[in-house]
MDTraj code that builds the backbone (N, CA, C; nanometers):
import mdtraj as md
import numpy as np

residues = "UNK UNK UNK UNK UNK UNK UNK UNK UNK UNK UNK UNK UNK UNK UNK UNK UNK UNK UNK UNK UNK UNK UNK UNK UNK UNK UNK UNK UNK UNK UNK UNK UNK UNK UNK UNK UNK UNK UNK UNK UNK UNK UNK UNK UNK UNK UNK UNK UNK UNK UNK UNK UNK UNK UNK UNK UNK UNK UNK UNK UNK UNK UNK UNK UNK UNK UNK UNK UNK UNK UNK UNK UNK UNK UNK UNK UNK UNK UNK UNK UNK UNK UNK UNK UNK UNK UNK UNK UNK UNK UNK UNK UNK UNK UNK UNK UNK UNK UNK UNK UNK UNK UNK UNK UNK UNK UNK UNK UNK UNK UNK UNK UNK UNK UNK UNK UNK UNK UNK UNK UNK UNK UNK UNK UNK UNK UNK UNK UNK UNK UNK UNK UNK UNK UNK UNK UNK UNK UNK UNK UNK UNK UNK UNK UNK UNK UNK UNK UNK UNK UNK UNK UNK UNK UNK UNK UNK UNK UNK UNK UNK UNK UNK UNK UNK UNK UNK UNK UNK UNK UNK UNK UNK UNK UNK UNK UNK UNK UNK UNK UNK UNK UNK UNK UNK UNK UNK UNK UNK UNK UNK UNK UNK UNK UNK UNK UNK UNK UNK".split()
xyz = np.array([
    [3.4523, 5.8283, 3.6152],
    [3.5801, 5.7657, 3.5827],
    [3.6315, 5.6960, 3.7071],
    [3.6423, 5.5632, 3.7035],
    [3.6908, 5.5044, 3.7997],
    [3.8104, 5.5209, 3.8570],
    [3.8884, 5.5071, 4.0084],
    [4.0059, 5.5687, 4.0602],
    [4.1149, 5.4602, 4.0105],
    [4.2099, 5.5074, 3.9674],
    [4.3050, 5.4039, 3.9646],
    [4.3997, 5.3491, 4.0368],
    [4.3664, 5.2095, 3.9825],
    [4.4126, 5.0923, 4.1383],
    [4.5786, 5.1424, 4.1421],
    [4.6520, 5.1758, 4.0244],
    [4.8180, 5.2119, 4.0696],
    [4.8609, 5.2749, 4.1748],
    [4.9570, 5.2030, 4.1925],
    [5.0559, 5.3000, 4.3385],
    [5.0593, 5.4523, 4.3026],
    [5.0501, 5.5082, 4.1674],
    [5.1015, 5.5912, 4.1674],
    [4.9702, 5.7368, 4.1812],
    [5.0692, 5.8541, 4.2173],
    [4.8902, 5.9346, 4.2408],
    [4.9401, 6.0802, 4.1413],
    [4.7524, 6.1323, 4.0889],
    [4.7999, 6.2576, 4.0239],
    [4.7303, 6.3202, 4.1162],
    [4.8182, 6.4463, 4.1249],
    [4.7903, 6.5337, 4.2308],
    [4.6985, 6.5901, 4.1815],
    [4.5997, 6.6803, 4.2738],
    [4.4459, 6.7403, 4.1944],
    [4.5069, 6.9012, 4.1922],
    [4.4023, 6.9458, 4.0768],
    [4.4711, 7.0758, 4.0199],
    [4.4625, 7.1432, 4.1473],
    [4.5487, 7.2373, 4.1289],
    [4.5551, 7.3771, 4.2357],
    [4.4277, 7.4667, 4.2446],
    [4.3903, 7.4929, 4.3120],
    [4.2415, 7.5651, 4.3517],
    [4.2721, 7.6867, 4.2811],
    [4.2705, 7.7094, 4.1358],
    [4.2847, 7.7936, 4.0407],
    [4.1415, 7.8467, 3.9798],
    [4.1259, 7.9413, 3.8840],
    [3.9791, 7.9154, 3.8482],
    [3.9307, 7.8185, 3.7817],
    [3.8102, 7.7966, 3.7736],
    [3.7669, 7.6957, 3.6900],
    [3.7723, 7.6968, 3.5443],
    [3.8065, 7.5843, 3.4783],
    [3.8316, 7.5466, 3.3592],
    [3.7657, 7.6237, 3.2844],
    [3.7998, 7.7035, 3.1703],
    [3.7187, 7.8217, 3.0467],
    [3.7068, 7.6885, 2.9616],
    [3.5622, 7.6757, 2.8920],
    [3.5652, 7.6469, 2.8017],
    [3.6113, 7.7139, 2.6784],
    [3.7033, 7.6114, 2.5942],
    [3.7803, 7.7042, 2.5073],
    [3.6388, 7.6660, 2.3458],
    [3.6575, 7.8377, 2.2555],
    [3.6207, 7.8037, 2.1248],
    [3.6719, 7.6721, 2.0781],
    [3.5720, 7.6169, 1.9921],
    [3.6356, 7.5117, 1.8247],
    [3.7490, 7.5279, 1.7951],
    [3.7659, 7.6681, 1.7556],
    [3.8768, 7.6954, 1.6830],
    [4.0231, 7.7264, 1.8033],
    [4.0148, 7.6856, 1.9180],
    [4.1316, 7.6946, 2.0223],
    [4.2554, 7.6155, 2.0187],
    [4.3301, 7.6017, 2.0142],
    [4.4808, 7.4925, 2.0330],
    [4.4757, 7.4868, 2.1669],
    [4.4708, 7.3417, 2.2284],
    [4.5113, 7.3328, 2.3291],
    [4.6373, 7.2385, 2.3333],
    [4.7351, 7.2701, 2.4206],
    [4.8385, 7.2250, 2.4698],
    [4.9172, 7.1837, 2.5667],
    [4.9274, 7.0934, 2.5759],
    [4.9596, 6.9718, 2.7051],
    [5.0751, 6.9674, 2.7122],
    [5.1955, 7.0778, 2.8382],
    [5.2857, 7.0498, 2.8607],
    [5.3794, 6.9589, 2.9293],
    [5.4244, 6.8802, 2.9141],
    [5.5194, 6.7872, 2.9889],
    [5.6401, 6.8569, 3.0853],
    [5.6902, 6.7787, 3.2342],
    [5.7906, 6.8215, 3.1958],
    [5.8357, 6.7138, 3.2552],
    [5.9111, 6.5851, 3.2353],
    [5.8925, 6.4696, 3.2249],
    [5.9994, 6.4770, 3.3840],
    [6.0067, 6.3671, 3.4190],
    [6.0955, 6.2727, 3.5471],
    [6.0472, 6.2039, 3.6330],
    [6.1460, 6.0854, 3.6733],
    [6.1155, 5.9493, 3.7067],
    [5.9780, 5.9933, 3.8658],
    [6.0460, 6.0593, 3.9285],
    [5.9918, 6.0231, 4.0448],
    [5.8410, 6.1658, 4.0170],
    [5.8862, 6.2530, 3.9594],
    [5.7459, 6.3819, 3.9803],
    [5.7649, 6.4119, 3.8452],
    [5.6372, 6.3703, 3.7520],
    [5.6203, 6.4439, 3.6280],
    [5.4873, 6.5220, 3.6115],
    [5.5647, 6.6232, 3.5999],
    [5.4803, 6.7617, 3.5554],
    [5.3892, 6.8018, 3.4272],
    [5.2560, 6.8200, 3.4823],
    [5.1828, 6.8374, 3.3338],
    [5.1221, 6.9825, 3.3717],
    [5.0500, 7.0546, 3.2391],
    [4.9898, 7.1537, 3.2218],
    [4.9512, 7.2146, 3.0911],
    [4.8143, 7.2061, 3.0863],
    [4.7179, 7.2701, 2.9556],
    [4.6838, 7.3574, 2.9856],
    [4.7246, 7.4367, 2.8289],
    [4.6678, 7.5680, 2.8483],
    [4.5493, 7.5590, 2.6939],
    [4.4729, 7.6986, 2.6730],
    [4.4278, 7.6592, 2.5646],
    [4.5034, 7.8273, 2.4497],
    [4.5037, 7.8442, 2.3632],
    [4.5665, 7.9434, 2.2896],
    [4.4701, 7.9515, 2.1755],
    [4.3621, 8.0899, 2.1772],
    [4.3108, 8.1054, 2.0923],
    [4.3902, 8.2676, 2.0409],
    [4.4000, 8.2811, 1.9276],
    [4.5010, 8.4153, 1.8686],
    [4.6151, 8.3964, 1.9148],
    [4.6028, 8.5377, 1.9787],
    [4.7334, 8.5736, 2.1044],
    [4.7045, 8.5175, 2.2781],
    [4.5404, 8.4702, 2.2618],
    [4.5522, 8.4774, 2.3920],
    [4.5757, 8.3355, 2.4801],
    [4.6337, 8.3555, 2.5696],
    [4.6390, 8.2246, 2.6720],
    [4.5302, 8.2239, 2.7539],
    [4.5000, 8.1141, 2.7788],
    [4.4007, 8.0247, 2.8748],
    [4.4257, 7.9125, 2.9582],
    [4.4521, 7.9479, 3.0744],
    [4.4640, 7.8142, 3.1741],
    [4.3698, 7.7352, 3.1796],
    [4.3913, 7.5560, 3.1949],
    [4.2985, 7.4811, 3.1409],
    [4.3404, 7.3831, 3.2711],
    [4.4297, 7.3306, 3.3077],
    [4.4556, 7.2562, 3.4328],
    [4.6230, 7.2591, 3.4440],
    [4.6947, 7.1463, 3.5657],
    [4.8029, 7.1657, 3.5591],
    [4.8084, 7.0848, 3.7151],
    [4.8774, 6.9897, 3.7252],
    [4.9044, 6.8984, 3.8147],
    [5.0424, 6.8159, 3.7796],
    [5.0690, 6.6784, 3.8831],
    [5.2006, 6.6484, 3.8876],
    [5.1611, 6.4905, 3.8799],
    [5.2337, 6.3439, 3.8451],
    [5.1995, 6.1954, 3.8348],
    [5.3347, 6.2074, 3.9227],
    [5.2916, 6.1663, 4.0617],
    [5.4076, 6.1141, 4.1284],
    [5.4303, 5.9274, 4.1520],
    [5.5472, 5.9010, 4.1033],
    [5.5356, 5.7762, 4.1539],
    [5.6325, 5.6570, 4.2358],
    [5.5888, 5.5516, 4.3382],
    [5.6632, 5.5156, 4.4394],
    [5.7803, 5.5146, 4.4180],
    [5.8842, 5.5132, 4.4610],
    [6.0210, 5.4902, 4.4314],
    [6.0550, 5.3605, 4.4755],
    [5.9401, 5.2850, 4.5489],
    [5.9742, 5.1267, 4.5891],
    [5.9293, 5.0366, 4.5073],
    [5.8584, 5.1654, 4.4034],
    [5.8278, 5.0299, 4.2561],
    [5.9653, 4.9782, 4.2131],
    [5.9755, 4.8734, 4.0927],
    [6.0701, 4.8584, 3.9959],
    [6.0418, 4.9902, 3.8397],
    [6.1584, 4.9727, 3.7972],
    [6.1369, 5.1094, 3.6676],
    [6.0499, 5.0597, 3.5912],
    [6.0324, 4.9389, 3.5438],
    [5.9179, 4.8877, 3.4293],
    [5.8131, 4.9397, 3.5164],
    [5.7409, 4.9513, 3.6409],
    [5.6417, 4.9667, 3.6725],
    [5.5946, 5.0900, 3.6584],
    [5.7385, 5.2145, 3.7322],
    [5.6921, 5.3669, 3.7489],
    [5.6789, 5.3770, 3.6075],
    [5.7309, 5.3414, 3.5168],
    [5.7197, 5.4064, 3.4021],
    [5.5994, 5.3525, 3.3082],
    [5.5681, 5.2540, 3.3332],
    [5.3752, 5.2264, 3.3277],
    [5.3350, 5.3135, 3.4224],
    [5.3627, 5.3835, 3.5097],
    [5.2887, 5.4617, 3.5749],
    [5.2491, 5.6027, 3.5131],
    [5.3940, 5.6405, 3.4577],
    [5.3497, 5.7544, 3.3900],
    [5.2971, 5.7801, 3.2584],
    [5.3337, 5.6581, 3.2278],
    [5.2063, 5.6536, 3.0694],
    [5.0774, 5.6225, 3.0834],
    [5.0552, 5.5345, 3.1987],
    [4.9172, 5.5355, 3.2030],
    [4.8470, 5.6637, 3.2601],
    [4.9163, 5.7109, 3.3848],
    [4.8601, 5.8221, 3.4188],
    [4.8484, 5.9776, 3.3216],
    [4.9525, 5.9667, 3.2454],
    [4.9579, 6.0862, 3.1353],
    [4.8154, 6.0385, 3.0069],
    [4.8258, 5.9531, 2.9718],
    [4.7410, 5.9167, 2.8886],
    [4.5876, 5.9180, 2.9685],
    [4.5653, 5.8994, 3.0815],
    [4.4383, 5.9646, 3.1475],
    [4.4309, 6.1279, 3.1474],
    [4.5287, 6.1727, 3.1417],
    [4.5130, 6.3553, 3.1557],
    [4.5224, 6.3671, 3.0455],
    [4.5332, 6.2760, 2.8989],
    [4.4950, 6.3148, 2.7871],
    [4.3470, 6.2681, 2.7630],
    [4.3043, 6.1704, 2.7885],
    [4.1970, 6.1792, 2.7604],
    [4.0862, 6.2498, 2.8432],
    [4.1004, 6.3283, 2.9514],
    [4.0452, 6.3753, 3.0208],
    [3.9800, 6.5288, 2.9458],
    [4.1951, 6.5842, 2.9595],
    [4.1569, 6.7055, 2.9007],
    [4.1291, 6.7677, 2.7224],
    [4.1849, 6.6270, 2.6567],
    [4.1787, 6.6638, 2.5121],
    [4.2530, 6.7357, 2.4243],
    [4.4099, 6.7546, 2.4827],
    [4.4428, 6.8340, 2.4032],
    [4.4707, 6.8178, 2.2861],
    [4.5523, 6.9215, 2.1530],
    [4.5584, 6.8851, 2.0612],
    [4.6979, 6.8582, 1.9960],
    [4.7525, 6.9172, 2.1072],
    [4.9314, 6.8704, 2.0631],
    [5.0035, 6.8863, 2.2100],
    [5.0752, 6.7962, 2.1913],
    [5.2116, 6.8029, 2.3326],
    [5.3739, 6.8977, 2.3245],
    [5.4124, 6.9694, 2.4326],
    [5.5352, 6.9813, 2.3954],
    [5.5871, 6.9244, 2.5216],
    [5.6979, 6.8500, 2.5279],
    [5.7948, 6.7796, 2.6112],
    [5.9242, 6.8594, 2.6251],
    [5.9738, 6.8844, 2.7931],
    [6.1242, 6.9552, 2.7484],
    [6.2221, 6.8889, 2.7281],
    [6.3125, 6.8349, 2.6830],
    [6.4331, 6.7809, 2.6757],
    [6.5299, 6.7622, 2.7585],
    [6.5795, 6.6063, 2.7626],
    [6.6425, 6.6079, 2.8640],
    [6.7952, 6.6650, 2.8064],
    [6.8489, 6.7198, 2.9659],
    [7.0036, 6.7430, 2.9575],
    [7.0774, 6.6625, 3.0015],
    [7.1974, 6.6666, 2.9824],
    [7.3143, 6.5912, 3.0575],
    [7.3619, 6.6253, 3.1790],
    [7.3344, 6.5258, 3.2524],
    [7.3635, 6.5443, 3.4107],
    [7.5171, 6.5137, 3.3746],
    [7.5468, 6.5328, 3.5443],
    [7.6997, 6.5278, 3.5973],
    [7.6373, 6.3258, 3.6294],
    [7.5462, 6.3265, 3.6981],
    [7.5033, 6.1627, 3.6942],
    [7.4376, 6.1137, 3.5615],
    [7.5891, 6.0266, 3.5114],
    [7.4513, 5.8901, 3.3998],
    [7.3651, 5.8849, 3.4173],
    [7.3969, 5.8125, 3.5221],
    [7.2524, 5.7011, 3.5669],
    [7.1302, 5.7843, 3.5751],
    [7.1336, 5.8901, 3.6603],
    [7.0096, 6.0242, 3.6657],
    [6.9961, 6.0659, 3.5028],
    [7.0709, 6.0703, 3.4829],
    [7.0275, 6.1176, 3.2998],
    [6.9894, 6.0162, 3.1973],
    [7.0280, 5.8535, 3.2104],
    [6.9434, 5.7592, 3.1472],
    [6.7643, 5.7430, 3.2216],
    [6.7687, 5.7575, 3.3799],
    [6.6373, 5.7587, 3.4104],
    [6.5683, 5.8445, 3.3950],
    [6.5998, 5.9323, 3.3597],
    [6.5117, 6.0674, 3.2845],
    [6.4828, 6.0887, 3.1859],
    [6.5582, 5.9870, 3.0940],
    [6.5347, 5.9808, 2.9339],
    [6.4283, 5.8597, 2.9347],
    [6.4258, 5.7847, 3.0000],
    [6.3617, 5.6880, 2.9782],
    [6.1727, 5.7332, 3.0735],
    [6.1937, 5.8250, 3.1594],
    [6.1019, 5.8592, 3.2151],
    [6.0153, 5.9916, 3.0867],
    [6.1368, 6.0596, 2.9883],
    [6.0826, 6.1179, 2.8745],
    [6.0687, 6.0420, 2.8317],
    [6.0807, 5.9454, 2.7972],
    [6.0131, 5.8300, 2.7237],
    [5.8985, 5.7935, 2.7127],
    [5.8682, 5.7534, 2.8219],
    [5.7219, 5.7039, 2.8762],
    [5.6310, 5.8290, 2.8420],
    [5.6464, 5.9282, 2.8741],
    [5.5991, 6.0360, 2.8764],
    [5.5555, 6.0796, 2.6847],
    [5.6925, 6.0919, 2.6431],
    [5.6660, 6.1106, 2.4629],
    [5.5372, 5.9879, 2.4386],
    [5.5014, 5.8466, 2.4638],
    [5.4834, 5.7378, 2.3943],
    [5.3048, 5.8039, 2.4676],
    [5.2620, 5.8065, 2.5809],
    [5.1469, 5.8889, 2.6156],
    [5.1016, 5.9596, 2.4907],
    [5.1920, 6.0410, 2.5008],
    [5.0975, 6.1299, 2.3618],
    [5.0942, 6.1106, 2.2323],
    [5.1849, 6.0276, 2.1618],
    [5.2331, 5.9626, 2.0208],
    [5.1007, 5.8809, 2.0452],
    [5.0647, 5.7991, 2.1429],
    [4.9678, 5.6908, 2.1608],
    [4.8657, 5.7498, 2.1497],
    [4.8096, 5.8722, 2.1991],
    [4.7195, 5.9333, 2.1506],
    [4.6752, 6.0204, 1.9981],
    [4.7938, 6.0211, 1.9655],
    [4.8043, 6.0640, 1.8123],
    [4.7738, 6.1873, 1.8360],
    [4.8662, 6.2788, 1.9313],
    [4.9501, 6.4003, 1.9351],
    [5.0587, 6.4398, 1.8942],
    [5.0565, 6.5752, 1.7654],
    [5.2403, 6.6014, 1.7900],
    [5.3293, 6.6363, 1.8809],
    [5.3676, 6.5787, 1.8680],
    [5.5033, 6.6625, 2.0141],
    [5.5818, 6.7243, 1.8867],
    [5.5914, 6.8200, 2.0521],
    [5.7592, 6.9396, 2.0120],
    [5.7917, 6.9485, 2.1038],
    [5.9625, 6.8988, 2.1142],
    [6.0657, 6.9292, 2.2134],
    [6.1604, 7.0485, 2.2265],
    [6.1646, 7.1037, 2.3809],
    [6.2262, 7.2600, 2.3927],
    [6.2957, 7.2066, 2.5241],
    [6.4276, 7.2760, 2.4642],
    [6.5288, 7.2654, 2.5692],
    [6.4818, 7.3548, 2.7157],
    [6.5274, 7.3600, 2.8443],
    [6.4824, 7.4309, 2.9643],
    [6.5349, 7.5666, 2.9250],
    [6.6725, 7.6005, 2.8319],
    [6.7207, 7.7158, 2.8129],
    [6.6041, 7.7886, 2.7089],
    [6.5258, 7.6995, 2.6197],
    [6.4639, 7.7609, 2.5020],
    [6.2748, 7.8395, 2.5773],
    [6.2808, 7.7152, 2.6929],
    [6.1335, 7.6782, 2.7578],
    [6.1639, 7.8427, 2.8496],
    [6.2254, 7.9122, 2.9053],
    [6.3115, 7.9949, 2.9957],
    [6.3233, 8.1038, 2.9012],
    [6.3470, 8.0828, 2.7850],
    [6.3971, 8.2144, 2.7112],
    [6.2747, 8.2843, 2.6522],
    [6.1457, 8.1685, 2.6227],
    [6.0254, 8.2295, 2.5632],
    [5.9158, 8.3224, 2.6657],
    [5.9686, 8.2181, 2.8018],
    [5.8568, 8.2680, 2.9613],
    [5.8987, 8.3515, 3.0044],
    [6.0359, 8.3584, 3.0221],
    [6.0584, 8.4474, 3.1339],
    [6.1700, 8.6050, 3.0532],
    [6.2414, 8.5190, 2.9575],
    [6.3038, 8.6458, 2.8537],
    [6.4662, 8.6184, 2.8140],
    [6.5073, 8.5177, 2.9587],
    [6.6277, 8.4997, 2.9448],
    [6.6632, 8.3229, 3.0075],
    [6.7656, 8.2823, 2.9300],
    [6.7690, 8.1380, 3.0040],
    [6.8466, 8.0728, 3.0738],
    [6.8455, 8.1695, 3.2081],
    [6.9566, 8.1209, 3.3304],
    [6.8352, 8.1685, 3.4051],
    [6.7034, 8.1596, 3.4206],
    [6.5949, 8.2091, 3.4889],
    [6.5602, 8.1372, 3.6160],
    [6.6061, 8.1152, 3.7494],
    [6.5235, 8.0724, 3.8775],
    [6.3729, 8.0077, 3.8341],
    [6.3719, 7.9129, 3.9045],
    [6.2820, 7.8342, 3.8901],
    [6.1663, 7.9282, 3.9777],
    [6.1781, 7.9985, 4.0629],
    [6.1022, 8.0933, 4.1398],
    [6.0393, 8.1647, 3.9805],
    [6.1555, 8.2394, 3.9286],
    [6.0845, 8.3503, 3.8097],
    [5.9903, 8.2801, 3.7018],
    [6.0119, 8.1269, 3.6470],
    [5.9458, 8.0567, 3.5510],
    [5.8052, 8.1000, 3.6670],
    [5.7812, 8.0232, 3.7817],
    [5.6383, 8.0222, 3.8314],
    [5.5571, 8.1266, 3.8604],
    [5.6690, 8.2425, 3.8564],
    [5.5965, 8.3706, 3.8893],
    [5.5896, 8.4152, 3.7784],
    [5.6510, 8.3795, 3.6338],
    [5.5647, 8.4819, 3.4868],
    [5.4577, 8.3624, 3.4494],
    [5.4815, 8.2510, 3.5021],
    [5.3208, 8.1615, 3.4229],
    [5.2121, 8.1907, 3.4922],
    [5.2354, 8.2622, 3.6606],
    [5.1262, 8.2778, 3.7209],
    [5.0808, 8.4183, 3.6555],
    [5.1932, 8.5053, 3.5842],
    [5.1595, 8.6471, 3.5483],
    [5.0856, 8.6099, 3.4197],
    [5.1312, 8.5181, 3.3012],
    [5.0557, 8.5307, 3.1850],
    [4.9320, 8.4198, 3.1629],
    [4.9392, 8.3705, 3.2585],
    [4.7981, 8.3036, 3.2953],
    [4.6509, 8.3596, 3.3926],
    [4.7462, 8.4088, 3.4514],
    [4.6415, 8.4972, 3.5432],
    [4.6241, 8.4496, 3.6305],
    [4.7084, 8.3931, 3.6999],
    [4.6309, 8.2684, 3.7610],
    [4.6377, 8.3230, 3.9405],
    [4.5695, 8.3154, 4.0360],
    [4.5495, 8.3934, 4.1875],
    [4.6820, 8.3027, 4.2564],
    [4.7818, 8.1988, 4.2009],
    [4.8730, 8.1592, 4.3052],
    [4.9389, 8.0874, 4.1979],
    [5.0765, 8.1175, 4.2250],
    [5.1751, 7.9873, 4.1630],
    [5.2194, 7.8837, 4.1726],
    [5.2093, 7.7862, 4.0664],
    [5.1773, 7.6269, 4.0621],
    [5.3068, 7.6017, 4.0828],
    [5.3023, 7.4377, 4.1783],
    [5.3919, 7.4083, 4.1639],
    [5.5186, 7.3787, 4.1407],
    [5.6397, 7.3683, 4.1387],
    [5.7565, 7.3932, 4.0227],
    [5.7612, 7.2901, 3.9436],
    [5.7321, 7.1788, 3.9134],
    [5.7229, 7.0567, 3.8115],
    [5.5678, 7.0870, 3.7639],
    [5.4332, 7.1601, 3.7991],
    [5.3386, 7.2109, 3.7082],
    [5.3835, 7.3623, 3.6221],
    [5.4836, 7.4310, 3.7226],
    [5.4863, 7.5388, 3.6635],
    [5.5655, 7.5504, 3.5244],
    [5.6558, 7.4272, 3.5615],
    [5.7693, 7.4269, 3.4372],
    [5.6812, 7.3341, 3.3341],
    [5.5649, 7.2326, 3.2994],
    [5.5140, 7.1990, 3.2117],
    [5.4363, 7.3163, 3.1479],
    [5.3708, 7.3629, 3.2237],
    [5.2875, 7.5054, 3.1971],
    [5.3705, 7.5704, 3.1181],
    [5.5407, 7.5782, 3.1504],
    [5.5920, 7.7208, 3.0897],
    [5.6609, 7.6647, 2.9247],
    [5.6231, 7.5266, 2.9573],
    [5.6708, 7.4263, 2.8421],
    [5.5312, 7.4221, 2.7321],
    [5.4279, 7.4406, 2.7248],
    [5.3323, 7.4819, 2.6606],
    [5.3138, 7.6346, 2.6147],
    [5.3246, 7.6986, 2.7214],
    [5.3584, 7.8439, 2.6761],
    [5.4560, 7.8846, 2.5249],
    [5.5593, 7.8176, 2.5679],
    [5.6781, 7.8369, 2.4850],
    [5.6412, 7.7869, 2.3548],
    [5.5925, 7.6239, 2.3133],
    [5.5338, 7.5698, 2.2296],
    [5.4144, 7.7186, 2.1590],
    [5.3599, 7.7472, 2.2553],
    [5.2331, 7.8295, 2.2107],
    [5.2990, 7.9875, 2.1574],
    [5.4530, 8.0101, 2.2141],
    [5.4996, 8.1547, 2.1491],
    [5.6249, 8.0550, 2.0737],
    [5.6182, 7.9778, 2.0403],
    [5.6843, 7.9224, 1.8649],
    [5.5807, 7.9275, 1.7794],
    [5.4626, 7.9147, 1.7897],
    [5.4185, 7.9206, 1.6640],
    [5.3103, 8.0926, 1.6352],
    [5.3472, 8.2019, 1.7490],
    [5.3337, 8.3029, 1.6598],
    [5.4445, 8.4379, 1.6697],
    [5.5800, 8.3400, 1.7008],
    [5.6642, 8.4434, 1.7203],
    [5.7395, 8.4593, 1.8875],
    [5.8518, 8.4808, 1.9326],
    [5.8609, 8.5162, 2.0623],
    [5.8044, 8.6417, 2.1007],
    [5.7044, 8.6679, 2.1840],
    [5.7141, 8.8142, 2.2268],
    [5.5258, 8.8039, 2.1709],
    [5.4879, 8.7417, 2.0828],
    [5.3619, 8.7481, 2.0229],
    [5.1949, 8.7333, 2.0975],
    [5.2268, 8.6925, 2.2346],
    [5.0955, 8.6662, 2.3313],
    [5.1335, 8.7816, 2.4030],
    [5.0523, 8.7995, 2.4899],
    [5.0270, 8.9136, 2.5736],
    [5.0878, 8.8908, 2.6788],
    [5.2563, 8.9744, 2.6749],
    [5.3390, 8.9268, 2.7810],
    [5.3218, 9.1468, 2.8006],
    [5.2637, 9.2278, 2.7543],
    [5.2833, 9.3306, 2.7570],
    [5.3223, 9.3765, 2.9415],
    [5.3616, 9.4589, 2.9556],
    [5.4169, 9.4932, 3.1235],
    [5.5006, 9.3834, 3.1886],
    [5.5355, 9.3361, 3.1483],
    [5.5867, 9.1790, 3.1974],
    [5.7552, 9.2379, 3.1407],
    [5.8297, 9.2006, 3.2176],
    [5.9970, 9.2439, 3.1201],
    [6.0560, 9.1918, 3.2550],
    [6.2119, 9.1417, 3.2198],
    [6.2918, 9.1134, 3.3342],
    [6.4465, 9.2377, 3.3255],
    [6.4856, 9.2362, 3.4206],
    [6.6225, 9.3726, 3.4818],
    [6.6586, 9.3145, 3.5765],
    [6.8134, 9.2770, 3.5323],
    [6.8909, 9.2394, 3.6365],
    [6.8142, 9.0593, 3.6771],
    [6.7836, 9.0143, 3.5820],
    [6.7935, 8.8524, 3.6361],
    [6.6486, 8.8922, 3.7300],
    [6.5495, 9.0044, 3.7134],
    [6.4396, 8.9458, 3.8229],
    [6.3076, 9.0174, 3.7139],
    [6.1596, 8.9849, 3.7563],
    [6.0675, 8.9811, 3.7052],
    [6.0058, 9.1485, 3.7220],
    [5.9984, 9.2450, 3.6630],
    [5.9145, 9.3624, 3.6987],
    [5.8120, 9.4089, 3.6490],
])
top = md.Topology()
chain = top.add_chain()
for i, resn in enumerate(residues, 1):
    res = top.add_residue(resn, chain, resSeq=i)
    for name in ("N", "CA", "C"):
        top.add_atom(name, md.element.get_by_symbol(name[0]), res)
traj = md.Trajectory(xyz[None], top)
């Protein structure tokens, strides 16, 4: 696959284990977690109950572009980590309302770019608020961005915790992946939070 000539770069996965090939019968799911300047991705694969880490990196792009450009940046670059990794559905988190407009129209429009990636690939999306994405990972949704990376590194398995814009797409697939068999339904067993922290 040839490198691409754009300004913009995807960061290479975290020295995690290597990719499981998942069964036929696996869902894989490509989390978003969309914004202008660092957007966050991460596949996992979900066969039953169980989770499977599959990759998880970030599309950063210049801020000395113009917006028509970054935001060709992140569709083109998202639409390469779809065809790379294959998944079979997207979930995107939703944007909120800033105290800044302007930060909250460029974030909608950076979810934008981001939704049209996977629609273009003829993926469903499902959108989860950060309170809903927070309430499925971690238990409660006023959760430190520290606690999201430390239960995706717990229910992934994974030897180090990703990023915070991989960890929060990751925990945005997760969530997608405990909506459709219930909250509480994957193997979060020993995992519980007390007092706002992870034990």
């Amino acid at each position: 696959m040839s490198t691409p000539t754009r300004s913009s770069t995807i960061s290479a996965p975290p020295p995690f284990p290597l990719r499981t090939a998942a069964p036929a019968a696996a869902r894989r799911i490509l989390g978003i977690d969309p914004g202008l300047r660092v957007t966050g991705f991460g596949v996992v694969s979900v066969t039953g109950s169980k989770l499977t880490y599959v990759t998880c990196g970030c599309i950063r792009s210049d801020a000395r572009e113009p917006l028509p450009v970054r935001l060709k940046m992140i569709l083109a670059d998202l639409s390469e980590v779809i065809a790379r990794e294959h998944p079979t559905e997207a979930a995107v988190e939703k944007v909120f309302v800033n105290v800044n407009p302007q930060s909250t129209l460029l974030l909608g429009q950076a979810r934008g770019a981001a939704i049209s990636a996977a629609v273009q690939a003829g993926l469903p999306v499902a959108e989860y608020t950060a309170l809903q994405v927070k309430q499925a990972v971690v238990g409660h949704g006023k959760a430190a961005k520290e606690q999201v990376q430390e239960m995706v590194k717990r229910l992934l398995n994974l030897p180090g915790a990703p990023s915070t814009d991989a960890a929060d797409a990751l925990a945005c697939a997760i969530a997608h992946a405990h909506s459709a068999v219930g909250l509480g339904g994957l193997r979060t067993a020993g995992y519980r939070v007390r007092g706002g922290r992870l034990v």
